[in-house]
mmCIF file as Biopython writes it, N, C-alpha, C and O atoms, coordinates in Angstrom:
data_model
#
loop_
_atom_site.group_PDB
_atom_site.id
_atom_site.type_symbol
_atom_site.label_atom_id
_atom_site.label_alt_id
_atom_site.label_comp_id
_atom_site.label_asym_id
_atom_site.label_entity_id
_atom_site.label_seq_id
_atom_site.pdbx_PDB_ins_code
_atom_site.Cartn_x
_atom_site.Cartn_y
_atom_site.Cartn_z
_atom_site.occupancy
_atom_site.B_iso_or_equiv
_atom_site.auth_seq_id
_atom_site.auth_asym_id
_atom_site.pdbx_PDB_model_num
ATOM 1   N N  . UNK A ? 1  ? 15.622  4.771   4.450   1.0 0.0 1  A 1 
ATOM 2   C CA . UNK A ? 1  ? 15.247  4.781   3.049   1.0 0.0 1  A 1 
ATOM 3   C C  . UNK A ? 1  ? 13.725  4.735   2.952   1.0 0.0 1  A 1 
ATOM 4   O O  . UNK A ? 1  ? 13.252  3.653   3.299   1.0 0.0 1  A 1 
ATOM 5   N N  . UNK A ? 2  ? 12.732  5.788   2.505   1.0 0.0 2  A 1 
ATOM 6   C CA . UNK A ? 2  ? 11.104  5.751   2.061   1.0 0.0 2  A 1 
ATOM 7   C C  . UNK A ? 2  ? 11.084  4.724   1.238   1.0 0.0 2  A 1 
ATOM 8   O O  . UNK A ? 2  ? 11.954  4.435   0.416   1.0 0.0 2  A 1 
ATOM 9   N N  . UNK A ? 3  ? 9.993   4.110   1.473   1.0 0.0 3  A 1 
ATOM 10  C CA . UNK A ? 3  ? 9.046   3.417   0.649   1.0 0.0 3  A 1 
ATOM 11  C C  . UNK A ? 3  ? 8.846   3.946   -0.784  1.0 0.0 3  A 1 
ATOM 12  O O  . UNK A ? 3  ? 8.652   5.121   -1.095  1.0 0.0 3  A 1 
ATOM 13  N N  . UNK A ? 4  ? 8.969   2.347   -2.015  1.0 0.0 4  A 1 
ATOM 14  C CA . UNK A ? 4  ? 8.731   3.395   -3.112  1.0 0.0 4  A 1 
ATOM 15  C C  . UNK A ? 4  ? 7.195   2.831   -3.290  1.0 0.0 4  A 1 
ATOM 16  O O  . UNK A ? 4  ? 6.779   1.707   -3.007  1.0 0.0 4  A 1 
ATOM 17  N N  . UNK A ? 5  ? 6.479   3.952   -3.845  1.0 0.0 5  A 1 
ATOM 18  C CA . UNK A ? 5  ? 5.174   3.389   -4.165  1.0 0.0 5  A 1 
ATOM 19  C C  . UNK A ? 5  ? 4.678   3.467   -5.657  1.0 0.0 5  A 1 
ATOM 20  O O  . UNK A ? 5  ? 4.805   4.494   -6.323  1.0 0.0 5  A 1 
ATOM 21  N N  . UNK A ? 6  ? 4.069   2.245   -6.164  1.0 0.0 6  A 1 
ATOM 22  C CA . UNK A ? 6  ? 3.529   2.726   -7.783  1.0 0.0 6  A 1 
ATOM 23  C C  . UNK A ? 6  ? 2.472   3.339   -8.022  1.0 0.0 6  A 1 
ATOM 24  O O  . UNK A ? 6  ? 1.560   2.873   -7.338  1.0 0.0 6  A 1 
ATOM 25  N N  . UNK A ? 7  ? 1.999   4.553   -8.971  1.0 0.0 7  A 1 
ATOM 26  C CA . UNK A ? 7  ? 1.004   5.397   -8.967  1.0 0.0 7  A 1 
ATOM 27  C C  . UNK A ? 7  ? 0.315   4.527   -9.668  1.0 0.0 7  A 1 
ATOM 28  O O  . UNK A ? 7  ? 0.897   3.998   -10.615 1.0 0.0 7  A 1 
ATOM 29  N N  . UNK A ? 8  ? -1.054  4.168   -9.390  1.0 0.0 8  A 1 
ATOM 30  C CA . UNK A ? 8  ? -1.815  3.547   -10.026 1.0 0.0 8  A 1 
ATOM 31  C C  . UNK A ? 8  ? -3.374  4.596   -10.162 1.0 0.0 8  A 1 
ATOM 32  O O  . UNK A ? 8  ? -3.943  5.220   -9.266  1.0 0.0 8  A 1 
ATOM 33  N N  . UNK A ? 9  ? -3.870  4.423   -12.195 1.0 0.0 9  A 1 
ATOM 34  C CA . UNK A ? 9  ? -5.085  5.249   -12.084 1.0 0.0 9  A 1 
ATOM 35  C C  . UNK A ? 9  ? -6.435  4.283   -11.179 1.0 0.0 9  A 1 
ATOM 36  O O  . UNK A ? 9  ? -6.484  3.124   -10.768 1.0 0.0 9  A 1 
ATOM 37  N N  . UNK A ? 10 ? -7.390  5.424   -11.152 1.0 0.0 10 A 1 
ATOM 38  C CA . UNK A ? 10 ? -8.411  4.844   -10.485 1.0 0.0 10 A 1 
ATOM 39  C C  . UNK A ? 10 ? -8.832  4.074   -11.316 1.0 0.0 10 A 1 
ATOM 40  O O  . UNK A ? 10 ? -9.179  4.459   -12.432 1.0 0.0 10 A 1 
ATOM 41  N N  . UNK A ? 11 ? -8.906  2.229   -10.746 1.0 0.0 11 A 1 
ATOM 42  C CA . UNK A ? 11 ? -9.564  1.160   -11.264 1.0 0.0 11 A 1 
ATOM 43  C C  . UNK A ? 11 ? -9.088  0.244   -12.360 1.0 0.0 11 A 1 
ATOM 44  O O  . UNK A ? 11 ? -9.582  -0.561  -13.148 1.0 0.0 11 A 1 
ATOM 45  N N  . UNK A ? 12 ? -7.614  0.850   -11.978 1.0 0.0 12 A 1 
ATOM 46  C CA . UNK A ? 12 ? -6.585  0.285   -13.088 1.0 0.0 12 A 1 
ATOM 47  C C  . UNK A ? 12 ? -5.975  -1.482  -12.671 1.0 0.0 12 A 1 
ATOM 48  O O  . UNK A ? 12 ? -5.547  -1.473  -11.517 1.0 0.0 12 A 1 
ATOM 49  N N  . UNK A ? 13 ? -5.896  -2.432  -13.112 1.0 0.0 13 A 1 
ATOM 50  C CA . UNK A ? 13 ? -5.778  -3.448  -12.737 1.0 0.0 13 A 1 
ATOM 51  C C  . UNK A ? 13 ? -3.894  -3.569  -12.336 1.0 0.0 13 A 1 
ATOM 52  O O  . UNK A ? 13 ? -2.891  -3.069  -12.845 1.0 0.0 13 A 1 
ATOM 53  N N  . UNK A ? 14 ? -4.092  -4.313  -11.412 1.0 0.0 14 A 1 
ATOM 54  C CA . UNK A ? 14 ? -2.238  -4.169  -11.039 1.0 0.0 14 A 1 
ATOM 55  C C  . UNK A ? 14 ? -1.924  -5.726  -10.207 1.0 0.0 14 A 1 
ATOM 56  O O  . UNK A ? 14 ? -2.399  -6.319  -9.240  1.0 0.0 14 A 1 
ATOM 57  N N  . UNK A ? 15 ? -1.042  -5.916  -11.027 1.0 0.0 15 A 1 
ATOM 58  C CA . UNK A ? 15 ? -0.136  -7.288  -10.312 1.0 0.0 15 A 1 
ATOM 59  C C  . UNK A ? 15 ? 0.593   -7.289  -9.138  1.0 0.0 15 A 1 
ATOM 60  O O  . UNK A ? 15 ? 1.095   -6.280  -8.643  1.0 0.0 15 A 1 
ATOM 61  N N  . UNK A ? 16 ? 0.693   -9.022  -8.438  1.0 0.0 16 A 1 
ATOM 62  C CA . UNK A ? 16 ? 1.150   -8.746  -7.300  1.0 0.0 16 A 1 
ATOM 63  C C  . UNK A ? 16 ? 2.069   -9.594  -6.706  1.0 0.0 16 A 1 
ATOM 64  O O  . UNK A ? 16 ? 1.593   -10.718 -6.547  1.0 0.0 16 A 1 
ATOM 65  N N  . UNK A ? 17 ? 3.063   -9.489  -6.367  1.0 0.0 17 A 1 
ATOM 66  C CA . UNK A ? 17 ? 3.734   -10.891 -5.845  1.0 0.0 17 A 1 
ATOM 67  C C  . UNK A ? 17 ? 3.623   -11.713 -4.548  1.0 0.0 17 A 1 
ATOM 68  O O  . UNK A ? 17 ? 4.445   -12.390 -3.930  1.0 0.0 17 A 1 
ATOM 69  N N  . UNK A ? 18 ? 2.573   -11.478 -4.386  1.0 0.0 18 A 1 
ATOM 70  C CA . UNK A ? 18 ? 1.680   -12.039 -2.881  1.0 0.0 18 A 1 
ATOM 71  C C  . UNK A ? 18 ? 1.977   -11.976 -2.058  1.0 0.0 18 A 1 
ATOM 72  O O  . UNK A ? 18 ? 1.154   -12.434 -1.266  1.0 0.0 18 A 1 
ATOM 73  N N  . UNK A ? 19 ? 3.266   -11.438 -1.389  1.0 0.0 19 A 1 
ATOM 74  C CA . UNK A ? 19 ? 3.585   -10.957 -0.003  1.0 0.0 19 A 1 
ATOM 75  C C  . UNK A ? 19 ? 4.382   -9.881  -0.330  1.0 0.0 19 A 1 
ATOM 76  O O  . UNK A ? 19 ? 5.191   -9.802  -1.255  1.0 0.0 19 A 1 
ATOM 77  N N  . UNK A ? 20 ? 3.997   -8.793  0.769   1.0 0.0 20 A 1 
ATOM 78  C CA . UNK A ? 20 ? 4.258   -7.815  1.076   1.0 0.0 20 A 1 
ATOM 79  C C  . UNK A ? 20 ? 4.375   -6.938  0.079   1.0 0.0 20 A 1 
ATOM 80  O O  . UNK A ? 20 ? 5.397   -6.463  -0.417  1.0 0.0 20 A 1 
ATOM 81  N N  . UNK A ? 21 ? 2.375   -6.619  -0.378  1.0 0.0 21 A 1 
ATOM 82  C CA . UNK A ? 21 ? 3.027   -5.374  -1.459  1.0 0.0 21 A 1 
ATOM 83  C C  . UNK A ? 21 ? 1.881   -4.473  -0.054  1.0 0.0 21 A 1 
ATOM 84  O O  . UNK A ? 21 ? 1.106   -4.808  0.842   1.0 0.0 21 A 1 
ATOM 85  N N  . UNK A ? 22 ? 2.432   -3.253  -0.638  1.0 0.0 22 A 1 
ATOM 86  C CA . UNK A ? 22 ? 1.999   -1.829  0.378   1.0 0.0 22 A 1 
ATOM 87  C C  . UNK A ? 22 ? 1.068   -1.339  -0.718  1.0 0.0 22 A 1 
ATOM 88  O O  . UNK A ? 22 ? 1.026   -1.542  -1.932  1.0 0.0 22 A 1 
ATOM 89  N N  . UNK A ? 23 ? 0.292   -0.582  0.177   1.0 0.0 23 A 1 
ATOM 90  C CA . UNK A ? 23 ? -0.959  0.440   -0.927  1.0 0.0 23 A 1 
ATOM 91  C C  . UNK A ? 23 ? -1.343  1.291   0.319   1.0 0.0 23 A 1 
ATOM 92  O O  . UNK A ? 23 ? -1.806  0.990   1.419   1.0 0.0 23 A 1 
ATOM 93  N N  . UNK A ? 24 ? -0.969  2.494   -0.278  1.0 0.0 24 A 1 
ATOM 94  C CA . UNK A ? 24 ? -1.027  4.190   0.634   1.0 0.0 24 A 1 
ATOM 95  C C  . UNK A ? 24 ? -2.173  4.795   0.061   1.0 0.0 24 A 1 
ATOM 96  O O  . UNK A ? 24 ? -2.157  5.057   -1.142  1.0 0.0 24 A 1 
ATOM 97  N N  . UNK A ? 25 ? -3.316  5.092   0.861   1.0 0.0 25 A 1 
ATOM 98  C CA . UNK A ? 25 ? -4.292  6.079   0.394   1.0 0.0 25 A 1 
ATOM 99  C C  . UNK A ? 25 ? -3.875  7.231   -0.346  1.0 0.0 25 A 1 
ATOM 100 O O  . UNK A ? 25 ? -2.645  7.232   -0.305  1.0 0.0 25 A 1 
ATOM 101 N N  . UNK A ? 26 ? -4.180  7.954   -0.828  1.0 0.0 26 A 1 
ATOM 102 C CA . UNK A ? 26 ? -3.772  9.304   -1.720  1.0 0.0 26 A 1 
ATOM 103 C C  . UNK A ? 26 ? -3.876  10.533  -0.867  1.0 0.0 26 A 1 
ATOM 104 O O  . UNK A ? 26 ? -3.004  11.385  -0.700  1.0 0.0 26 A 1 
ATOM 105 N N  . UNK A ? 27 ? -5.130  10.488  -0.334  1.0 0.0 27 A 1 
ATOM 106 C CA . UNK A ? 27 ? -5.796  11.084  0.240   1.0 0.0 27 A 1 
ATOM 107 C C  . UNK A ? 27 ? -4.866  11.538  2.036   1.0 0.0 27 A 1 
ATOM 108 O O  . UNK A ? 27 ? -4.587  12.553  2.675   1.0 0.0 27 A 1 
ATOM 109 N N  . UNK A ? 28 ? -4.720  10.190  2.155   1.0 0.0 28 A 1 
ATOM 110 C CA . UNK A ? 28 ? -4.960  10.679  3.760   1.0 0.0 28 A 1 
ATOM 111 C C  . UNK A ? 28 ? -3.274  10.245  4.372   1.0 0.0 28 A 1 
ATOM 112 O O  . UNK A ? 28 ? -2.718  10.704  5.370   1.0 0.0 28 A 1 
ATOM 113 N N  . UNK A ? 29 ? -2.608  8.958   3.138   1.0 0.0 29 A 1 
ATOM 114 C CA . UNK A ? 29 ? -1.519  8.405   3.026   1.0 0.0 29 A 1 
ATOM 115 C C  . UNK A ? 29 ? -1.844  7.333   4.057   1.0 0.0 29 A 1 
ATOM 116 O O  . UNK A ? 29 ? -0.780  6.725   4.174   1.0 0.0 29 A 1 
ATOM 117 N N  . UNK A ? 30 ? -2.608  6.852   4.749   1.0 0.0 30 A 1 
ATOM 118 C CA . UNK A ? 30 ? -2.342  5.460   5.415   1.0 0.0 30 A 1 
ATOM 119 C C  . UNK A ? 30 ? -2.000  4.246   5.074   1.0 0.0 30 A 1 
ATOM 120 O O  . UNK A ? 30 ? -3.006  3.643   4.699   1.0 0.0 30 A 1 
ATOM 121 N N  . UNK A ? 31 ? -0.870  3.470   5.016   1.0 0.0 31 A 1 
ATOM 122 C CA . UNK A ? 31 ? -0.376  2.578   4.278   1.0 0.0 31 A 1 
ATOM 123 C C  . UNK A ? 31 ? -0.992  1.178   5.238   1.0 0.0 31 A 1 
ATOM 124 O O  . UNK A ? 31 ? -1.397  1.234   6.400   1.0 0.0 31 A 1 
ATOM 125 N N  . UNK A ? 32 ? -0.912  -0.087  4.323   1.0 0.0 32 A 1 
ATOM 126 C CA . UNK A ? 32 ? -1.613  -0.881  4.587   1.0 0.0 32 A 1 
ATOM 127 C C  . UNK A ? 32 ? -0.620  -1.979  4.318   1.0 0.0 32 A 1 
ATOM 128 O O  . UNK A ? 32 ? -0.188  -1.619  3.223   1.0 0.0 32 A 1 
ATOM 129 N N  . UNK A ? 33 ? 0.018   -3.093  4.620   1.0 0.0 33 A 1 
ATOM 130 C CA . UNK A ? 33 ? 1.078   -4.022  4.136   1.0 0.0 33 A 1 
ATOM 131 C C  . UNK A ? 33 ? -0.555  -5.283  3.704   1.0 0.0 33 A 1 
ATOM 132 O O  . UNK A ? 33 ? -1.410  -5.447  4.574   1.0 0.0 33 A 1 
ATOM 133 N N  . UNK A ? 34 ? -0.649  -5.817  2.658   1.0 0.0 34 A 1 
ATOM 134 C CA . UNK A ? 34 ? -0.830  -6.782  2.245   1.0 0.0 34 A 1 
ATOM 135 C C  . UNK A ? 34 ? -0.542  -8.334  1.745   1.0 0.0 34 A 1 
ATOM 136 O O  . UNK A ? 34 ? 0.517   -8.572  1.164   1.0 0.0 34 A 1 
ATOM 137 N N  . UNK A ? 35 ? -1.183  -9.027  1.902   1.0 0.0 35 A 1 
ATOM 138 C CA . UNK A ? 35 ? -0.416  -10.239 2.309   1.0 0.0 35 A 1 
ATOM 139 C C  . UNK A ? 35 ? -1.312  -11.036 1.031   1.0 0.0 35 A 1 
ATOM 140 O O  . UNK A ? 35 ? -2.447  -10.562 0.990   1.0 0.0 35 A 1 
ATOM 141 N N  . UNK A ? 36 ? -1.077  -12.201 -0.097  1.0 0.0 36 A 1 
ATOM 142 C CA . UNK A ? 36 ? -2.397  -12.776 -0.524  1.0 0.0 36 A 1 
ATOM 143 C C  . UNK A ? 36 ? -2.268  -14.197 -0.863  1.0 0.0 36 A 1 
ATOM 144 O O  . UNK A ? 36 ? -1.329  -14.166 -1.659  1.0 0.0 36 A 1 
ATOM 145 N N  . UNK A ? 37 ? -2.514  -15.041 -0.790  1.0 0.0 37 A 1 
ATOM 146 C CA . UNK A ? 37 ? -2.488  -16.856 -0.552  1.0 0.0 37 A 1 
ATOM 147 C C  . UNK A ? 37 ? -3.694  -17.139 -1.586  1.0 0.0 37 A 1 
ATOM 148 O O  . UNK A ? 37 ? -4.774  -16.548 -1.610  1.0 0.0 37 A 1 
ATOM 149 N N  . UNK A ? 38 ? -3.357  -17.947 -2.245  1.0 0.0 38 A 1 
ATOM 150 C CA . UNK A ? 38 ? -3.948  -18.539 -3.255  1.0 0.0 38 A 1 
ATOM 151 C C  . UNK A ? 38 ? -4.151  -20.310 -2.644  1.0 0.0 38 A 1 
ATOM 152 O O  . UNK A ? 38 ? -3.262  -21.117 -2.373  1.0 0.0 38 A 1 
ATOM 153 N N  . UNK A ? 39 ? -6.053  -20.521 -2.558  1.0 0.0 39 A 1 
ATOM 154 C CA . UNK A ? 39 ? -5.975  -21.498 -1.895  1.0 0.0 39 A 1 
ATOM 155 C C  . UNK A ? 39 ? -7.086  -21.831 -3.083  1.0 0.0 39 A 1 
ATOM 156 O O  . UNK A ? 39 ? -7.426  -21.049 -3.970  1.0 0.0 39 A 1 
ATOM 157 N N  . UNK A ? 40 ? -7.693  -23.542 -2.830  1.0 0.0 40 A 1 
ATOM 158 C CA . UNK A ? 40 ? -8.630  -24.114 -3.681  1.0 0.0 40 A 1 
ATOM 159 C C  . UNK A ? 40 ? -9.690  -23.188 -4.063  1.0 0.0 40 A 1 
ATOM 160 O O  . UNK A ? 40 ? -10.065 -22.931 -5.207  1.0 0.0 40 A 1 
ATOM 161 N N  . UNK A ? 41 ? -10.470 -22.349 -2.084  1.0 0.0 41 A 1 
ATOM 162 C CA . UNK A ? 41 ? -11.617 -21.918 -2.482  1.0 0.0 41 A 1 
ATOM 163 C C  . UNK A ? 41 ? -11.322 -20.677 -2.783  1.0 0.0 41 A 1 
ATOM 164 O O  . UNK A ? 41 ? -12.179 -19.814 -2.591  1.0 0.0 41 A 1 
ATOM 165 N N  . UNK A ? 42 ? -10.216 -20.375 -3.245  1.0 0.0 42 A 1 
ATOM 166 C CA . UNK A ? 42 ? -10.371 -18.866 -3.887  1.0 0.0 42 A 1 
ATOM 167 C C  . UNK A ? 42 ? -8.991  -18.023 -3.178  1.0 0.0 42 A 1 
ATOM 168 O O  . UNK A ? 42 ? -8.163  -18.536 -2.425  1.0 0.0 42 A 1 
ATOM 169 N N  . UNK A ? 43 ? -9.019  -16.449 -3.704  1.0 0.0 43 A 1 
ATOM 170 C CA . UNK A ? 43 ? -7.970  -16.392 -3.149  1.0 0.0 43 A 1 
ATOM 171 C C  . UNK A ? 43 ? -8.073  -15.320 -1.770  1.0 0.0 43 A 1 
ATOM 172 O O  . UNK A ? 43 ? -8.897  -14.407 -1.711  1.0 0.0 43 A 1 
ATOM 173 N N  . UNK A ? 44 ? -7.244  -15.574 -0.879  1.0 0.0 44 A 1 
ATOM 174 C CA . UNK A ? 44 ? -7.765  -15.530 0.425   1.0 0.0 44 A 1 
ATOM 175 C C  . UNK A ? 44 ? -6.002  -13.957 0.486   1.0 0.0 44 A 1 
ATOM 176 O O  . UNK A ? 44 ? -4.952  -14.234 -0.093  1.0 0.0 44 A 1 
ATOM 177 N N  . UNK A ? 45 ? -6.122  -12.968 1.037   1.0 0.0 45 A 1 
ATOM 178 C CA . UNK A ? 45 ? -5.523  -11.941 1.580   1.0 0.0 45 A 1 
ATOM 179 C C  . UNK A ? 45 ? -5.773  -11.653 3.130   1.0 0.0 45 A 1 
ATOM 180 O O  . UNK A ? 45 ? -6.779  -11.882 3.802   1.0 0.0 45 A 1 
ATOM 181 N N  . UNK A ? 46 ? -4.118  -10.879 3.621   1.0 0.0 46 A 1 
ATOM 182 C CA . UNK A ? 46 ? -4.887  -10.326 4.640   1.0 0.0 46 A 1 
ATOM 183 C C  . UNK A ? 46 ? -4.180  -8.831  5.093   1.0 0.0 46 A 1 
ATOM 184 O O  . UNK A ? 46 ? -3.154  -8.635  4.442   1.0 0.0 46 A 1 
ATOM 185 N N  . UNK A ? 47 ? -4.430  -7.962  5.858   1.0 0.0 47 A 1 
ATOM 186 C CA . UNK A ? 47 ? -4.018  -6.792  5.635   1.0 0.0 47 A 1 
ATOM 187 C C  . UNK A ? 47 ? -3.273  -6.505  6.962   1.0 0.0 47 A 1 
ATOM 188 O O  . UNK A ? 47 ? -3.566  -7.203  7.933   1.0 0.0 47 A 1 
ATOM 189 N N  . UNK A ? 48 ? -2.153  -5.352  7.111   1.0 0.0 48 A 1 
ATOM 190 C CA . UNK A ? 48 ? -1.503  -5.253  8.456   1.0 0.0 48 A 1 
ATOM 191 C C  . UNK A ? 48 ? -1.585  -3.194  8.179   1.0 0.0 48 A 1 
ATOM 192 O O  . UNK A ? 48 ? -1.381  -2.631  7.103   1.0 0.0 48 A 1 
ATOM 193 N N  . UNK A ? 49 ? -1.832  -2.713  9.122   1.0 0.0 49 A 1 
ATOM 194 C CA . UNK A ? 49 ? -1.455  -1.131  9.053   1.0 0.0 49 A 1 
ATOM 195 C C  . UNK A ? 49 ? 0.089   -1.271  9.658   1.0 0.0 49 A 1 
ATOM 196 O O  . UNK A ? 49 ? 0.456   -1.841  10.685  1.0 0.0 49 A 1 
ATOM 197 N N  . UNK A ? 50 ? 0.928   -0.491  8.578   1.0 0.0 50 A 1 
ATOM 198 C CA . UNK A ? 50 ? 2.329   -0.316  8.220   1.0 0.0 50 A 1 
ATOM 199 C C  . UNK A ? 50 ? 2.454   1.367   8.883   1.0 0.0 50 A 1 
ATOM 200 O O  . UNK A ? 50 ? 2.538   2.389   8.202   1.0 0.0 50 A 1 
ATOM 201 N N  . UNK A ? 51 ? 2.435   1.279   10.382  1.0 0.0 51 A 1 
ATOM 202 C CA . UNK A ? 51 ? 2.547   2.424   10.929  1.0 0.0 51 A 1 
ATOM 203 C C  . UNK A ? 51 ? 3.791   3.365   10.449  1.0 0.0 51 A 1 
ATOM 204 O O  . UNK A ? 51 ? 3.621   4.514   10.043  1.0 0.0 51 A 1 
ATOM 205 N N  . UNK A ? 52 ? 5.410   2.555   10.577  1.0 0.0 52 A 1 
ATOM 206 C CA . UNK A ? 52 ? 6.596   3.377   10.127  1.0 0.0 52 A 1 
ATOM 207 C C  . UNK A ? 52 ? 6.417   4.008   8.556   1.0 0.0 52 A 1 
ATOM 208 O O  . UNK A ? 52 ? 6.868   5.120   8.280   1.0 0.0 52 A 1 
ATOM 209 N N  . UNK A ? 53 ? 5.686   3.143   7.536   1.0 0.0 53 A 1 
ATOM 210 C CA . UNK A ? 53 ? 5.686   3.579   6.225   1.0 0.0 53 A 1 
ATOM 211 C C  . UNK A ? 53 ? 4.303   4.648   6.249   1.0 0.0 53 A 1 
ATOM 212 O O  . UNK A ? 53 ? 4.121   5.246   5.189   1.0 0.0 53 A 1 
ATOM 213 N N  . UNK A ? 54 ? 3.555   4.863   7.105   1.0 0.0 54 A 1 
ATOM 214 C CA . UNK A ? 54 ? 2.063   5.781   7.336   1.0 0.0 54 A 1 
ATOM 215 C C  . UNK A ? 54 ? 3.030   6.599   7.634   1.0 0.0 54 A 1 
ATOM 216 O O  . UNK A ? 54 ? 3.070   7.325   6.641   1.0 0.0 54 A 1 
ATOM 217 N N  . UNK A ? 55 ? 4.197   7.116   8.675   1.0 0.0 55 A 1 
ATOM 218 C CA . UNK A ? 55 ? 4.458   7.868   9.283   1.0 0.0 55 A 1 
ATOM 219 C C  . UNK A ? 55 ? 5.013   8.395   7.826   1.0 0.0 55 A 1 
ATOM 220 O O  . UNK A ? 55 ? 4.273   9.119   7.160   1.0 0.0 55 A 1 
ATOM 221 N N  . UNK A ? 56 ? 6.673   7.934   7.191   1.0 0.0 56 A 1 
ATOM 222 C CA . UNK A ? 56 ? 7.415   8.349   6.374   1.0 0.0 56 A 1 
ATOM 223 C C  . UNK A ? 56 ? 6.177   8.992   4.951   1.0 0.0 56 A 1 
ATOM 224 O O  . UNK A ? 56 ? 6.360   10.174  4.660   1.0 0.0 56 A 1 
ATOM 225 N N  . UNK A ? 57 ? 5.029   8.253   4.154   1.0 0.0 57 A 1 
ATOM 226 C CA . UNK A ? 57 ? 4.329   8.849   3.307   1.0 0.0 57 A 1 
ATOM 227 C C  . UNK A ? 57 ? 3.901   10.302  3.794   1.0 0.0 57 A 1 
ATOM 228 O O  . UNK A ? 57 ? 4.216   11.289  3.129   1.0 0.0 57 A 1 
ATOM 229 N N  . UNK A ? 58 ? 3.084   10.419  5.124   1.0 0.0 58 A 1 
ATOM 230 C CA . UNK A ? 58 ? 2.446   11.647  5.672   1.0 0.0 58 A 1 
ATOM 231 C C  . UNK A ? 58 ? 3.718   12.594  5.583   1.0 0.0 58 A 1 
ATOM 232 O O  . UNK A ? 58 ? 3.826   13.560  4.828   1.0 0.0 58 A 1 
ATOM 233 N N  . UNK A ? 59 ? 4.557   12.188  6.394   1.0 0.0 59 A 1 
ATOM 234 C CA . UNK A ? 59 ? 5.863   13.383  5.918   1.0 0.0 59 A 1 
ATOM 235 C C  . UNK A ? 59 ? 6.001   14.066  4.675   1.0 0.0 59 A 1 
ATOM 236 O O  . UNK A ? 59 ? 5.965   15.215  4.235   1.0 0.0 59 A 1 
ATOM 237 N N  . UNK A ? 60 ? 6.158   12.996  4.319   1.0 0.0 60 A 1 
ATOM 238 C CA . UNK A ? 60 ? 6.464   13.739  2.831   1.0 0.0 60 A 1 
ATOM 239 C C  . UNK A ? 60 ? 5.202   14.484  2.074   1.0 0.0 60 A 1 
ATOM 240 O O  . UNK A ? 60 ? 5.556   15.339  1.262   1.0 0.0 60 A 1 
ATOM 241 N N  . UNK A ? 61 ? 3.917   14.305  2.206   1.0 0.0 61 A 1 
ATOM 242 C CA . UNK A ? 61 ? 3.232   15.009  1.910   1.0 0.0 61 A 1 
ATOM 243 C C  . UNK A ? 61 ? 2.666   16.073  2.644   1.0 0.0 61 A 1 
ATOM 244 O O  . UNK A ? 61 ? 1.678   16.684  2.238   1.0 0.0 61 A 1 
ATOM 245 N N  . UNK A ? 62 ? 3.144   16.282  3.525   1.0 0.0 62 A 1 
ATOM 246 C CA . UNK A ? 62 ? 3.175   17.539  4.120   1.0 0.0 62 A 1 
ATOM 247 C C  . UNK A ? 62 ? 4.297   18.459  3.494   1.0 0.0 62 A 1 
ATOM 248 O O  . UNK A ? 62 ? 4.142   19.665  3.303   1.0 0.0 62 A 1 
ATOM 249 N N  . UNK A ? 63 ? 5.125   17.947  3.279   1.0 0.0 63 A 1 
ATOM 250 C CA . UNK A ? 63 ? 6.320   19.030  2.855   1.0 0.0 63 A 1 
ATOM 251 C C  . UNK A ? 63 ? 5.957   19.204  1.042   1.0 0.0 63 A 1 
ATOM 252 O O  . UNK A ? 63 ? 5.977   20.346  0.584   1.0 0.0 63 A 1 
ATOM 253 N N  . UNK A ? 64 ? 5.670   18.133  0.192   1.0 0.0 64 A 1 
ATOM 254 C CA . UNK A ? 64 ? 4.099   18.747  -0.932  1.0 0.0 64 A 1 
ATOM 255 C C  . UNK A ? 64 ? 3.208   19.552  -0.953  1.0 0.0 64 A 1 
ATOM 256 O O  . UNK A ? 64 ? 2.788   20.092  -1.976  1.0 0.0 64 A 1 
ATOM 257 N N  . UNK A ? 65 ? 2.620   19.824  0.673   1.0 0.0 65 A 1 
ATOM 258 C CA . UNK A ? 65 ? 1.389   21.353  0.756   1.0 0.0 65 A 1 
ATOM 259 C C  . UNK A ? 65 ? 2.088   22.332  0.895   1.0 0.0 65 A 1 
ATOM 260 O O  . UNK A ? 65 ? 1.414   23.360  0.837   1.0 0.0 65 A 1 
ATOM 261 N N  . UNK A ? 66 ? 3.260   22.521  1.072   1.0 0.0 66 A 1 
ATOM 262 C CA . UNK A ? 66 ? 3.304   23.896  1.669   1.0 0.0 66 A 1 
ATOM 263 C C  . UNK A ? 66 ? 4.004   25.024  0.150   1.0 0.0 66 A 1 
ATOM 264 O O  . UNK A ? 66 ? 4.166   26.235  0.304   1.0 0.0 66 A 1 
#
């Protein structure tokens, strides 16, 4: 089953439920798993490259160019 992803415009503000939201370049599709913790000094994230969901986005936008 692909990944679903939300289209967001450039610089548009977007909510998050602090673990495990994904964000795919447009461009190039490299997906990124994000992680984000809310601590005293602020709020602290951290990022993982989501190779199986990089692979499944690029697919599919290849079969979009042609």
């Amino acid at each position: 089953m692909a990944d679903k992803f939300e289209v967001q415009e450039e610089g548009e503000w977007a909510t998050t439920t602090r673990r495990g939201n994904k964000i795919a370049c447009c461009d190039c599709g490299l997906v990124h798993r994000i992680d984000f913790k809310i601590k005293n000094r602020g709020i602290l994230y951290r990022t993982f490259r989501d190779n199986r969901s990089t692979g499944q986005v690029r697919r599919h936008m290849k079969k979009k160019r042609v």
